[in-house]
C-alpha positions in Angstrom: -9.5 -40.9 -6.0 -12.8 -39.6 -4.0 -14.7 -36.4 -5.1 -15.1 -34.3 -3.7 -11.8 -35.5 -1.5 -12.1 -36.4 2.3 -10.7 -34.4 5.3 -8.7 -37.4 5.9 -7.6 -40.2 3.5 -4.6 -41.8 5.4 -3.4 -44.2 2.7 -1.5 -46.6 5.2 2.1 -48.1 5.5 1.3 -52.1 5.4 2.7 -54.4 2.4 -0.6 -56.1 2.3 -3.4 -54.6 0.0 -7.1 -55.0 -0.7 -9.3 -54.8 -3.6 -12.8 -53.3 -2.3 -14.1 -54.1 -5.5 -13.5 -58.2 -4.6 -15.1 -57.8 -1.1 -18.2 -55.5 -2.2 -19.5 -55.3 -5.7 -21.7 -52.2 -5.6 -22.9 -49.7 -3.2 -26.4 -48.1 -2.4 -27.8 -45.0 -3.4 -30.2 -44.4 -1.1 -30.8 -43.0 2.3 -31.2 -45.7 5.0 -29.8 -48.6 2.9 -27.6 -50.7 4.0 -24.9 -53.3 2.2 -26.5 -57.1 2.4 -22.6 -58.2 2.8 -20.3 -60.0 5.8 -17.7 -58.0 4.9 -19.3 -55.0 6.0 -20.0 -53.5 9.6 -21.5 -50.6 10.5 -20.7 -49.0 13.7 -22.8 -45.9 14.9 -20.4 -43.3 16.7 -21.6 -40.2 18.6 -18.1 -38.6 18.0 -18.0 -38.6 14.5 -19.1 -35.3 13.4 -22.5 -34.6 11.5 -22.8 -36.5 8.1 -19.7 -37.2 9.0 -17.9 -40.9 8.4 -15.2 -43.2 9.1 -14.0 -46.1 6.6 -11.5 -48.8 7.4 -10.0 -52.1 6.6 -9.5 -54.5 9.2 -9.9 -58.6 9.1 -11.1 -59.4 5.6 -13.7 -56.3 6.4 -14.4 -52.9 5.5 -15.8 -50.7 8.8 -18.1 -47.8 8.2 -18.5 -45.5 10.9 -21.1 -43.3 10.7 -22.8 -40.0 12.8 -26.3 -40.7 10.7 -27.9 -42.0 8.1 -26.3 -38.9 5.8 -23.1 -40.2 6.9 -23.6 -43.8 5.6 -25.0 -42.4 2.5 -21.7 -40.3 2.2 -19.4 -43.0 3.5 -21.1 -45.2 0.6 -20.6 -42.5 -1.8 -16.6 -42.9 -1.0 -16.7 -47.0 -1.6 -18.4 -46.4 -4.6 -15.7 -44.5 -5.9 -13.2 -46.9 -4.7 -14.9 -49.7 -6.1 -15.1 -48.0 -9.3 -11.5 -46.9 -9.6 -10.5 -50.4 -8.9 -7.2 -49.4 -7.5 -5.6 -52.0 -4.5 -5.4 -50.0 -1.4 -3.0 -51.1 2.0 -4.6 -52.6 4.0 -4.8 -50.1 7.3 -6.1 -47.6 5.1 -8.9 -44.9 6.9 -11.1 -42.7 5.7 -12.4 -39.9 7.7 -15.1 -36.8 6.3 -17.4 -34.9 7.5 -18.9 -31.3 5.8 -17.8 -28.0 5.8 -21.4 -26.7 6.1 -24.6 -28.3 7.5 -26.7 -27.1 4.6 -25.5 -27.7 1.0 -28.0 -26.5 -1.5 -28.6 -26.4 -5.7 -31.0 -23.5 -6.7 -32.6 -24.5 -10.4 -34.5 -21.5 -12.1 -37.4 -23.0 -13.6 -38.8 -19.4 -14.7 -36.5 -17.9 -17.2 -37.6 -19.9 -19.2 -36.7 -23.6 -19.3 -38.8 -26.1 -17.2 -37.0 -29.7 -17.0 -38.8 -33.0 -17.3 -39.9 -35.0 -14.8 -36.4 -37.8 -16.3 -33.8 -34.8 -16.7 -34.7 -33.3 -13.2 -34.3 -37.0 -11.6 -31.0 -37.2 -13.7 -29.5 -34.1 -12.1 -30.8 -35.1 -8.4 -28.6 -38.3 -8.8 -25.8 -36.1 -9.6 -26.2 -33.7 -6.9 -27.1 -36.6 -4.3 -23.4 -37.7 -5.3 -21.8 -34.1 -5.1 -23.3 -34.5 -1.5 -25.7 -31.7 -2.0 -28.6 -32.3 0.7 -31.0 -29.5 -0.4 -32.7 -28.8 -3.4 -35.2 -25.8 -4.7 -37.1 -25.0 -7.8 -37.1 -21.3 -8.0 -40.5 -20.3 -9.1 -42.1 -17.1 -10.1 -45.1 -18.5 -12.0 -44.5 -21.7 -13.7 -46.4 -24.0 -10.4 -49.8 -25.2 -11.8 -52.0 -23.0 -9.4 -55.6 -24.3 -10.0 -57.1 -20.9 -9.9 -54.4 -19.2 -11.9 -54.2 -20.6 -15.4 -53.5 -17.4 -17.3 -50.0 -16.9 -15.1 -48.4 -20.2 -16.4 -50.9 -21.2 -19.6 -47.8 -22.8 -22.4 -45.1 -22.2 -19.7 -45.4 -26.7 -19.0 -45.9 -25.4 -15.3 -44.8 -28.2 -12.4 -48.1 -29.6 -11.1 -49.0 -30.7 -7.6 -48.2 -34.4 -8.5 -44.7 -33.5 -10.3 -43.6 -32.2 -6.8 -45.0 -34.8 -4.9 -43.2 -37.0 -7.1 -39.8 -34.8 -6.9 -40.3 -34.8 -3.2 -39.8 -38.3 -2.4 -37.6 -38.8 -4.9 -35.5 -36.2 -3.2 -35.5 -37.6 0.0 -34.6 -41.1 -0.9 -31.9 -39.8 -1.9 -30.7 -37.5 1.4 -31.9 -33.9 -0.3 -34.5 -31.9 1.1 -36.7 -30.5 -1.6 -37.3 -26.9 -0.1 -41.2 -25.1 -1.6 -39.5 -21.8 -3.3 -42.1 -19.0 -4.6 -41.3 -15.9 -5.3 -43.9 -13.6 -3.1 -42.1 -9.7 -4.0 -40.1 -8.7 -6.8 -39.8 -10.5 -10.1 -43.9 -11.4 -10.2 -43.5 -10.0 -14.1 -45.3 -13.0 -15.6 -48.0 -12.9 -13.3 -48.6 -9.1 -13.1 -48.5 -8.1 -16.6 -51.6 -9.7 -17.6 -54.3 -7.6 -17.1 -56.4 -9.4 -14.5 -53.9 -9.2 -12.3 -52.7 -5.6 -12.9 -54.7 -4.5 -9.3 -51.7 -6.6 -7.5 -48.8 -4.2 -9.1 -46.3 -1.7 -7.9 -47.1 -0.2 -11.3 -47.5 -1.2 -14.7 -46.1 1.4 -17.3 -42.2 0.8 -16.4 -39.1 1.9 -14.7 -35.9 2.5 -14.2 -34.1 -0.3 -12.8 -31.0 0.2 -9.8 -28.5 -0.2 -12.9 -30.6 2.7 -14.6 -31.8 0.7 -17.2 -35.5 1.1 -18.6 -38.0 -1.9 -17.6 -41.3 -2.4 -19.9 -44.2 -3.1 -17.6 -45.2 -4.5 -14.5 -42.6 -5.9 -12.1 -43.0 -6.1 -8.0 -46.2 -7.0 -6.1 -47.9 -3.8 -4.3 -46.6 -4.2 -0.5 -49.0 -2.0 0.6 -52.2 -3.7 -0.1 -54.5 -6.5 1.5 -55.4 -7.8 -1.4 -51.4 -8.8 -2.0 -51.2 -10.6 1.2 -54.2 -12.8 0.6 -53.0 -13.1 -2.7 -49.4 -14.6 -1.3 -51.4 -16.4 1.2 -53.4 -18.5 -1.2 -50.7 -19.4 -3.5 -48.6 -20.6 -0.5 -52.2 -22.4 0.9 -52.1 -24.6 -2.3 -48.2 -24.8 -2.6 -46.8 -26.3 0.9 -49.0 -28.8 1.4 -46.7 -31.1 -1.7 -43.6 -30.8 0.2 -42.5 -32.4 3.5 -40.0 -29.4 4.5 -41.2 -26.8 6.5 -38.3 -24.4 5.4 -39.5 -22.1 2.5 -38.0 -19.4 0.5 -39.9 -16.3 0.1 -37.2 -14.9 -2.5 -37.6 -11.0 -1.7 -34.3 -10.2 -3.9 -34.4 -7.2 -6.3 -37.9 -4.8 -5.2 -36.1 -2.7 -7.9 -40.1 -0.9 -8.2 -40.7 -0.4 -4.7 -41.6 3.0 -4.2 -42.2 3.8 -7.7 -46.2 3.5 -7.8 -48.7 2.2 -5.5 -46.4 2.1 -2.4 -44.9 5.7 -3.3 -46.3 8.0 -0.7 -46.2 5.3 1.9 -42.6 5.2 0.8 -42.1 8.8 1.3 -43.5 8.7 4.6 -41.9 6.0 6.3 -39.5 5.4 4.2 -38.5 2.5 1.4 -36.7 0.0 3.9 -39.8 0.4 6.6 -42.2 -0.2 4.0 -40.4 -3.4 2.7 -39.9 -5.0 6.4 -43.8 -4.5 7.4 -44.7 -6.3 4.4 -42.1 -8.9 4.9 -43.8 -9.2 8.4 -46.9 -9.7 6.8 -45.8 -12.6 4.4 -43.7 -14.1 7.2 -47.1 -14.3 9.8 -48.8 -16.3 6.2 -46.0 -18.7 6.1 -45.7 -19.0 10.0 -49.2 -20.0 10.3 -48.5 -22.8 7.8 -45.9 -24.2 10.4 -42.9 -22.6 7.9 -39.6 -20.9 8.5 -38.7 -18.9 6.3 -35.3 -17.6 4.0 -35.2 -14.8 2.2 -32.2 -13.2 -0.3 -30.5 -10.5 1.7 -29.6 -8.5 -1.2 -32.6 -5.6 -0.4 -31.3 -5.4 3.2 -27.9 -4.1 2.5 -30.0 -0.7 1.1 -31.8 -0.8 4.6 -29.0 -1.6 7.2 -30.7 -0.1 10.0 -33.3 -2.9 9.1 -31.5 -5.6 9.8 -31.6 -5.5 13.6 -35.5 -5.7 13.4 -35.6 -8.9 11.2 -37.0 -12.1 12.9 -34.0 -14.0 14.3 -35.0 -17.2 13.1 -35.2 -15.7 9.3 -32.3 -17.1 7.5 -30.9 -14.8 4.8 -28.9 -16.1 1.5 -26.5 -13.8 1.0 -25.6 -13.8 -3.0 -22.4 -13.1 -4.5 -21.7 -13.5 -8.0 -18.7 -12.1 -9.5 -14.9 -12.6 -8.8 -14.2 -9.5 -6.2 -17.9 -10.1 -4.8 -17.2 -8.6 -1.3 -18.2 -11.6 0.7 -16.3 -10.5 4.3 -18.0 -7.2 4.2 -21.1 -8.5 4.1 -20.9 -11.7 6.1 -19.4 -9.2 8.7 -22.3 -7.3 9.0 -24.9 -10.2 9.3 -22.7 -11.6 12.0 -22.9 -8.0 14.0 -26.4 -8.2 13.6 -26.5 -12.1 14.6 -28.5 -13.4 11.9 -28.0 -17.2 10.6 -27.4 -16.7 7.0 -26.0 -18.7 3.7 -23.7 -17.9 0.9 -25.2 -18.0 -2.3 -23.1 -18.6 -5.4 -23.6 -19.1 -9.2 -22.8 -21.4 -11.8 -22.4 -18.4 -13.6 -23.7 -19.6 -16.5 -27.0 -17.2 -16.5 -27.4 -14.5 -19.4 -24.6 -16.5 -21.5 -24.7 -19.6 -23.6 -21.0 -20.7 -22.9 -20.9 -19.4 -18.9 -17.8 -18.0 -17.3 -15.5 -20.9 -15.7 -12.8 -18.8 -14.2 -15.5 -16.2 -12.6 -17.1 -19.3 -11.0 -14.5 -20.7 -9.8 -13.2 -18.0 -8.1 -15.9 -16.3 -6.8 -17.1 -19.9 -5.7 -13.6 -20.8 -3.9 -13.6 -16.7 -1.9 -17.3 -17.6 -0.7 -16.8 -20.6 0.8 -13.5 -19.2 2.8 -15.8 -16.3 3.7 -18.5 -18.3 5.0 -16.4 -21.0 7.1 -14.3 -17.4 8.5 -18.0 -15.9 9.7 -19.5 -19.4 10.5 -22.1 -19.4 7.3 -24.8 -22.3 8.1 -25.5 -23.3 4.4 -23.9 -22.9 1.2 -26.1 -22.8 -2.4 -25.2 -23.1 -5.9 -27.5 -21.6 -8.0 -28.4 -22.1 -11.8 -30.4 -19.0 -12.9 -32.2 -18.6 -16.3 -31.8 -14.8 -17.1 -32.2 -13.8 -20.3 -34.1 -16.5 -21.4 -32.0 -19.3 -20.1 -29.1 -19.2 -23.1 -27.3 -21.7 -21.7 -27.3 -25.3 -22.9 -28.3 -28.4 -20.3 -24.8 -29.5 -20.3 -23.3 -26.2 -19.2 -23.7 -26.0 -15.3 -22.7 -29.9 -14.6 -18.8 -29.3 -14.1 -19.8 -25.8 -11.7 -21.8 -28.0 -9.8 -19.5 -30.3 -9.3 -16.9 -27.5 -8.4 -19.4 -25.4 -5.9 -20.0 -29.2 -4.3 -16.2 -29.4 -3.5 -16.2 -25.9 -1.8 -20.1 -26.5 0.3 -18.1 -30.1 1.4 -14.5 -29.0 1.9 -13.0 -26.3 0.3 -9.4 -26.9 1.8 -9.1 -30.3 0.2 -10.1 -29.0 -3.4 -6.7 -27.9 -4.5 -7.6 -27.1 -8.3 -10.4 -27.1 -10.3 -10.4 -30.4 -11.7 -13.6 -32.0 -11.6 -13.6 -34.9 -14.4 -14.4 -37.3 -12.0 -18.1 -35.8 -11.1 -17.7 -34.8 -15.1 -17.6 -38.9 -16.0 -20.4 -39.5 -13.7 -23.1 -37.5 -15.7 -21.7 -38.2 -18.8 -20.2 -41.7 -18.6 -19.8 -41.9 -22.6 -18.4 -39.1 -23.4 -14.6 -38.9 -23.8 -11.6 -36.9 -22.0 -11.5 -34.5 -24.7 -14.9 -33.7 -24.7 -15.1 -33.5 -21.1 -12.4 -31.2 -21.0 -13.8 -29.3 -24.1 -16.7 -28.5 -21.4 -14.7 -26.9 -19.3 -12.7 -25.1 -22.1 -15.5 -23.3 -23.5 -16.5 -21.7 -20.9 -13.7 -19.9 -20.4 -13.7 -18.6 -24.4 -15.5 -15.3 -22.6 -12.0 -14.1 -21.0 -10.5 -13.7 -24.5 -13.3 -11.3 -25.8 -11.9 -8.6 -24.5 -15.0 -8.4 -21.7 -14.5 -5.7 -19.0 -17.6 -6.9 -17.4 -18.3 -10.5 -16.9 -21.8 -10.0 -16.4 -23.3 -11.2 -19.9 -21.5 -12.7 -22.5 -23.3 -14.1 -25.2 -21.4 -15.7 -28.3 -21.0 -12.4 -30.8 -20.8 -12.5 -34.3 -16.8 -12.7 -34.0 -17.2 -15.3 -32.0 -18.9 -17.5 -34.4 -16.9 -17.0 -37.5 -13.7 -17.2 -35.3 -11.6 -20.8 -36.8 -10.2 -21.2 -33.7 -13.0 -21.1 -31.3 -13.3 -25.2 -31.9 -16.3 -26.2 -30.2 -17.2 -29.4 -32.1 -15.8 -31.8 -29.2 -18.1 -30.3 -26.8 -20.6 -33.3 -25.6 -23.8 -32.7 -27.5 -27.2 -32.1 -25.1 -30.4 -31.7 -26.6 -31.8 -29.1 -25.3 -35.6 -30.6 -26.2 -34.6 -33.6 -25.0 -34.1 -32.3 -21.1 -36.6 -29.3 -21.1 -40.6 -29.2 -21.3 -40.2 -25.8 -22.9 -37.8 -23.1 -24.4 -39.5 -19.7 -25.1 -38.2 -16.5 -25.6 -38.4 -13.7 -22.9 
């Protein structure tokens, strides 16, 4: 009846019922709003807990209870859906909710290689400000409209100053936090292959990956030279100032060159993991000085344990964890040892595929949030990455948000993976068999015989297969939601 459900819905024993619907026509979307109605009162409560809410029924009114002005949003959220389902409830009927974790967050690659428009982008915040997601970043390597650095993002349809401006307040209307993300380490590829900025590179002739794969070019910024760090500080100069939050994401995941040119004999010397946290220091005093604090991915770290006890103890890490057996308790056991506030990070698992992998996400999804409520996690994201070129079509990732904004909110009260309701609220015309075609499809990967569930493109077999039925799958342009498609 509410997605994602309550802590509490105690449905009542009276013979009398209401009809929300006949008392209260429609519900606000916004932070701060209120309804103009009689037959609702709004009672602030100190012991409810944070964005937490109660809702009641008691003499011709409904009574909303509320911890803050997240709460009301949330506890409006809930009437909505009642209104909407239309369904007579007894009349001594309560409500109570609150969130598993303070910080519920949606990571949207917007590098690799799809850039939304300004009306799709909106579109998805309304969804997510109804999944009760209350963070928000754009992960960005290069495609930010830096004035001074037209060759990085030239035909990439980069966000520009006013876009974000724009996203910003249209964020926080609606109780999300737009959070700057820029990518300051590892994955600067489209910046760093063009020559004129080849004197910022690690190297440029290649490597061998962690997995042992071969990489073409440039890769990680040089961590050993000045130049870097007043390179990082004027991107993050012109960047901040568009946002109102003063938490930002320095990325820092995957240095997979580090140590392989310009920082090697420093490497060799102090070794890789010394090297990595004196230059983290060095970004962290540019962000500080802006007023920031800062997240990075912890991912590096776990090569560097003996690191960890020297990191700033106000740097939140965002522990990410993508597969089915990811070993979440491991890890979230050894930042707690070390103190550290930290996030789990999941995935849509939608990247380097065009279908994604339902049953991997949901699993891995459901094990993180357990993890992270067992080791007191502050945050949980869901992120959307683009690798591979961003395969995946728009419509993909909307049921696995809806899914990861069950387990950031409560993953106890999620007993399945049913998510239709969120599913009718982004596509209101579509059908139940193409909403459930969605989520079909994207579970078409676990009969391909695929011992690794890393990438799974559609194969040949695949498309010449009569009984992979895809044709009630709700059609998404993808022109219509993206600025541009282009080919890694």
């Amino acid at each position: 009846m509410i997605f994602p459900a309550p802590k509490r819905f105690t449905t009542g024993f009276s013979v009398k019922t209401v009809d929300i619907g006949a008392l209260i026509s429609y519900c606000p979307s916004l932070l701060g709003a209120r309804i103009d109605s009689d037959s609702v009162i709004y009672r602030h409560q100190k012991t409810i807990n944070p964005q937490g809410y109660r809702v009641s029924f008691s003499n011709n009114r409904v009574f909303v209870y509320y911890a803050d002005e997240h709460g009301v949003l949330y506890a409006h959220n809930a009437i909505q859906q009642l209104i909407e389902n239309g369904t007579p409830l007894n009349s001594d009927f309560v409500i109570e909710d609150w969130p598993d974790f303070e910080n519920r967050s949606i990571l949207l690659d917007i590098s690799r290689d799809r850039v939304p428009t300004m009306a799709s982008l909106k579109q998805l915040i309304d969804y997510w400000s109804r999944l009760k997601f209350n963070q928000f970043q754009l992960y960005t390597e290069h495609t930010f409209a830096y004035r001074d650095h037209q060759t990085a993002w030239n035909n990439y349809s980069p966000m520009t100053a006013e876009d974000i401006q724009e996203i910003d307040a249209y964020c926080k209307e609606r109780g999300i936090e737009l959070i700057p993300n820029q990518a300051t380490f590892g994955h600067m590829e489209k910046w760093l292959n063009h020559e004129e900025y080849h004197y910022l590179a690690e190297q440029t002739t290649g490597f061998h990956d962690q997995r042992g794969d071969y990489r073409k070019g440039a890769f990680g910024l040089n961590p050993v030279s000045d130049q870097t760090i007043e390179f990082v500080d004027g991107l993050l100069t012109e960047l901040l100032p568009n946002f109102t939050s003063k938490t930002l994401n320095l990325n820092f995941d995957e240095t997979m060159d580090l140590g392989v040119g310009a920082s090697k004999s420093a490497c060799e010397i102090f070794g890789r993991g010394k090297v990595f946290l004196e230059y983290l220091n060095k970004v962290l005093a540019v962000a500080n000085k802006q007023g920031m604090k800062c997240q990075i991915f912890s991912d590096m770290l776990f090569r560097f344990p003996n690191l960890i006890s020297e990191l700033p103890k106000d740097l939140t890490l965002l522990n990410w964890g993508y597969e089915a057996d990811h070993p979440f308790d491991a890890e979230h056991r050894q930042l707690v040892d070390f103190g550290l506030p930290f996030h789990v990070a999941v995935s849509t698992n939608c990247f380097a595929s065009v279908a994604g992998r339902w049953q991997t996400a949901t699993t891995h999804m459901r094990r993180a949030a357990n993890s992270a409520k067992r080791y007191h996690a502050q945050g949980y994201m869901v992120t959307e990455w683009g690798d591979m070129g961003h395969g995946q079509q728009f419509s993909m990732p909307i049921p696995a948000y809806a899914f990861g904004a069950a387990m950031a909110w409560g993953e106890a009260q999620q007993k399945d993976t049913d998510v239709s309701a969120a599913l009718n609220w982004f596509f209101p015309g579509a059908s139940e068999v193409e909403l459930q075609a969605l989520v079909a499809i994207q579970n078409i990967y676990t009969s391909r015989g695929s011992k690794r569930q890393i990438v799974r493109f559609l194969d040949r077999s695949f498309l010449t297969n009569r009984h992979a039925d895809t044709s009630s799958v709700h059609k998404v342009s993808i022109h219509t939601h993206c600025r541009q498609l282009t080919a890694r």
